[in-house]
C-alpha positions in Angstrom: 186.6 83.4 17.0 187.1 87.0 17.3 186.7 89.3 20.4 184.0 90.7 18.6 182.7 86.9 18.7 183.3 86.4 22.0 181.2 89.6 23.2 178.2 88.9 21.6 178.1 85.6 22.4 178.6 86.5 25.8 175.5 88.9 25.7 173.5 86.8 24.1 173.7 84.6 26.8 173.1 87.1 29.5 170.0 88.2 27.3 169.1 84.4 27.7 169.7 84.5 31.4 167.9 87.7 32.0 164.8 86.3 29.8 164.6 83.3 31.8 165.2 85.1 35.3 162.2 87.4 34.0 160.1 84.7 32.8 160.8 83.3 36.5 160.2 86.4 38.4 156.8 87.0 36.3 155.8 83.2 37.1 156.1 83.7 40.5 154.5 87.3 40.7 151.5 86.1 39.0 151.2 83.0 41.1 151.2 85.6 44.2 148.3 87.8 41.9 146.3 84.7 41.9 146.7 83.8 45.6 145.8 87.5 46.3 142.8 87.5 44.6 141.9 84.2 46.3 142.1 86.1 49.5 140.3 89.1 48.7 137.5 86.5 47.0 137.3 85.0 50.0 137.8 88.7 52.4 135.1 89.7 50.4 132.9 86.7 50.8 133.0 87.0 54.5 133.3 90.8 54.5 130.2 91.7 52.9 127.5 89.5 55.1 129.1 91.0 58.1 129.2 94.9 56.8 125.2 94.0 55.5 124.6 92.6 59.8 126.7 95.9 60.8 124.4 98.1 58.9 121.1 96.1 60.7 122.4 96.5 63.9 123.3 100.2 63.1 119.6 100.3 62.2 118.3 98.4 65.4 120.4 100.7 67.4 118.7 103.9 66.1 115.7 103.0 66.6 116.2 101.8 70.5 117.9 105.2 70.7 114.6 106.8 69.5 112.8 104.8 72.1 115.1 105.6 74.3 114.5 109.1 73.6 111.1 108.9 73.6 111.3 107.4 77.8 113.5 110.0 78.5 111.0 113.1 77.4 108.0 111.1 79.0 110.7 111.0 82.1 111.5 114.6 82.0 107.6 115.6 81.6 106.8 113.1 84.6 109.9 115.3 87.1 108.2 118.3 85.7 104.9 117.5 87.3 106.3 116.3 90.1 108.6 119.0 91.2 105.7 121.5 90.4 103.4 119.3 92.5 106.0 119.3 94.8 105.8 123.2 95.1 102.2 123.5 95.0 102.0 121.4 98.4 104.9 123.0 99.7 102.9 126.7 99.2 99.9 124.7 100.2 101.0 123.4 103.7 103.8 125.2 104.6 102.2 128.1 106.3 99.7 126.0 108.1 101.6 123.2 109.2 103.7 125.7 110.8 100.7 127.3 112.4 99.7 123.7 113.8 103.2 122.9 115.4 103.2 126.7 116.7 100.1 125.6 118.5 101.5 122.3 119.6 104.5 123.5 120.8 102.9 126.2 123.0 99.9 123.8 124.0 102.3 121.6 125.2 104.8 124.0 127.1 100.8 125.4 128.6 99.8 121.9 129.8 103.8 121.1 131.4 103.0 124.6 132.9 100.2 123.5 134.8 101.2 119.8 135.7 104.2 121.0 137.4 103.8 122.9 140.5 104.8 126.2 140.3 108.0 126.1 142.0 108.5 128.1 145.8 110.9 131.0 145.7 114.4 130.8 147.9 114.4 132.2 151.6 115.9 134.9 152.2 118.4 135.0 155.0 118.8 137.6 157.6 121.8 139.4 158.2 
C-alpha cells in the first residue's frame, strides 16, 4: 500500500464515521421533534378550552361592567336630586328657622327677665 492508499482509506473511514455520527445526531434530533410535537399536541389540547373560558369570562365581565355602569348613572342622577333637594330646603328654611330661634332666643332672655327680680343697686357710702 501506497501513502496515497493509506489517505484515502483513512478518509473513507472518517466519511463512515461522520455518516454514522450524522445518522445518530439526526436520530436523536427527530426523536426530540416528535416529543416536541407531543407537547405542543397536548399544550394545545389544554390551551385552547382555557383561551375559549378566558374569552367567556372576558365577555361576562363586560357586561357586569355595563351594569355596573348602568348603577353608577342611576347613582349619580339619585345624588343629583338629592343635593338639589338638599338646596331647595336649605333656601326653603333657612331664613325662617332663623327667624323662629331669633324669637326663641329673645322670648326666652324676656321671660328669664321677668322671673328674676330685678336686681337692687349698691349703696353708696358717705365720705
Amino acid at each position: 500500500m501506497t501513502a496515497a492508499d493509506v489517505v484515502v482509506l483513512v478518509a473513507a473511514v472518517v466519511a463512515c464515521l461522520a455518516a454514522v455520527v450524522s445518522v445518530a445526531a439526526a436520530a436523536i434530533l427527530v426523536t426530540q421533534v416528535r416529543r416536541l410535537e407531543s407537547a405542543v399536541e397536548a399544550l394545545r389540547n389544554d390551551a385552547v378550552p382555557l383561551v375559549g373560558e378566558a374569552r367567556q369570562v372576558a365577555g361576562e365581565a363586560a357586561l357586569e361592567l355595563e351594569r355596573v355602569g348602568r348603577v353608577l348613572q342611576g347613582t349619580e342622577s339619585v345624588t343629583a336630586t338629592v343635593d338639589s333637594a338638599s338646596r331647595l330646603a336649605q333656601r326653603a328654611f333657612a331664613n325662617p328657622l332663623v327667624k323662629v330661634l331669633a324669637i326663641r332666643a329673645g322670648a326666652a332672655s324676656g321671660l328669664r327677665q321677668l322671673r328674676e327680680p330685678a336686681p337692687t343697686p349698691p349703696k353708696r357710702q358717705a365720705r
